[in-house]
C-alpha positions as CSV (number, residue, x, y, z in Angstrom):
1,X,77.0,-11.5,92.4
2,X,79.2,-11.0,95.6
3,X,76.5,-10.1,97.8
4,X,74.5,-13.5,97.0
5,X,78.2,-16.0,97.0
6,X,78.8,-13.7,100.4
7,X,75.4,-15.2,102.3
8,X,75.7,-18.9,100.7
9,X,79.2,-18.9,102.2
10,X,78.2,-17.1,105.8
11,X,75.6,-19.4,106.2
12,X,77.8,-22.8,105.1
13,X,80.6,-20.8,107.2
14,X,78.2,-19.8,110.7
15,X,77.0,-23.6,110.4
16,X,80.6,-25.3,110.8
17,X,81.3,-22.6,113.6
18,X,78.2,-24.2,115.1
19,X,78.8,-27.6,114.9
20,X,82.5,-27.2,116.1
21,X,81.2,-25.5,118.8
22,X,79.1,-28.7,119.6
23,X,82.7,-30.8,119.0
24,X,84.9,-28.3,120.9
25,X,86.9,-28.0,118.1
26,X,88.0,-24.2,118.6
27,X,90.6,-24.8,115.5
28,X,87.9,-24.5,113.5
29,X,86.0,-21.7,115.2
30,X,89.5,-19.7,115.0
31,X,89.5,-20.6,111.1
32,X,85.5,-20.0,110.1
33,X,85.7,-16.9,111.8
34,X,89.1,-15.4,111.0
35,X,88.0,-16.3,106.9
36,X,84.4,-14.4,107.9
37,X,85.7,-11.4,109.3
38,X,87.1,-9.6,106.5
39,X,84.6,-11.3,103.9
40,X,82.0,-9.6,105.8
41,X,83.2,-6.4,106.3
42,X,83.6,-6.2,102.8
43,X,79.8,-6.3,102.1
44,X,79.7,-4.0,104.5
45,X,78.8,-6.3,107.9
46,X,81.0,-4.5,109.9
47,X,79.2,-5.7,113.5
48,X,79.7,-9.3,112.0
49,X,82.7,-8.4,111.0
50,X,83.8,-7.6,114.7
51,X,81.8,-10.5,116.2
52,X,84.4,-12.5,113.9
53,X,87.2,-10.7,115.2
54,X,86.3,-11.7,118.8
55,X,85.2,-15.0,118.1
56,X,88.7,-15.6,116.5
57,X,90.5,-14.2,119.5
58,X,88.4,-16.0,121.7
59,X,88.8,-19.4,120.5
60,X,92.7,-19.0,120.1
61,X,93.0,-17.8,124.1
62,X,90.5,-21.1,124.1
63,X,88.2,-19.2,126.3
64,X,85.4,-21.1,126.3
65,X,82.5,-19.7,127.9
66,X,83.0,-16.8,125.6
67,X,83.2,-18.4,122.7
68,X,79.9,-19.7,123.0
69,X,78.2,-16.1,124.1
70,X,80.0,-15.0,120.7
71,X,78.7,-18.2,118.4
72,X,75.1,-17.1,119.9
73,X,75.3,-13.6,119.0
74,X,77.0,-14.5,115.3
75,X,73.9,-17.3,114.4
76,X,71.6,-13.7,115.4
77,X,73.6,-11.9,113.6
78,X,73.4,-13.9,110.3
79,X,69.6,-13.2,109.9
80,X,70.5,-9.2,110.5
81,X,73.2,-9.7,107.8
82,X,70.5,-11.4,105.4
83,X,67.6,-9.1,105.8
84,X,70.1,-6.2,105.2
85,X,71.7,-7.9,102.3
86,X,68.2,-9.0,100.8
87,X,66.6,-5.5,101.0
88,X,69.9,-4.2,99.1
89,X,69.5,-7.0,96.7
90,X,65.7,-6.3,96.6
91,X,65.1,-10.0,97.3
92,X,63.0,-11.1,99.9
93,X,64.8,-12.3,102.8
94,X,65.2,-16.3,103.4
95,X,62.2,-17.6,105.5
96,X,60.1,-15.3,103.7
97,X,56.7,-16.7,102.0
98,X,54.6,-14.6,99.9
99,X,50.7,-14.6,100.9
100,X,48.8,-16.6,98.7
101,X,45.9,-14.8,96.9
């Protein structure tokens, strides 16, 4: 199902955004986000959607500071995106654990 491939690949995606972030590597910001942005505004993630945007503009002008405001508020946004998604889905949302009886 799209919804489901869509999370496994933002989170796989969000992670190498992170971790380049950690390298300085705004190449591959530029290129997580600017594959993430319409992906996500296809499921209908339109605020990740424009984080993406921003994030992608931002690491091609190589500004820095603002790239990393904009990789904080994507890693929040990613747990929006999945409760959203998992409610839709009617899944419970990762990190969840059912009570035990």
């Amino acid at each position: 199902d799209v919804c489901r491939r869509f999370m496994a690949d933002m989170a796989t995606r969000v992670l190498r955004i992170t971790g380049a972030l950690v390298r300085g590597d705004l190449r591959v910001i530029e290129n997580e986000a600017h594959i993430l942005r319409p992906t996500s505004a296809a499921v209908g993630a339109t605020v990740m959607s424009d984080l993406c945007g921003r994030l992608e503009g931002a690491a091609c002008a190589a500004r820095i500071e603002e790239v990393g405001a904009l990789v904080g508020a994507l890693r929040e946004q990613v747990g929006e995106v999945e409760r959203a998604l998992a409610r839709e889905l009617g899944d419970q949302p990762p990190g969840h654990f059912a009570e035990s009886p």
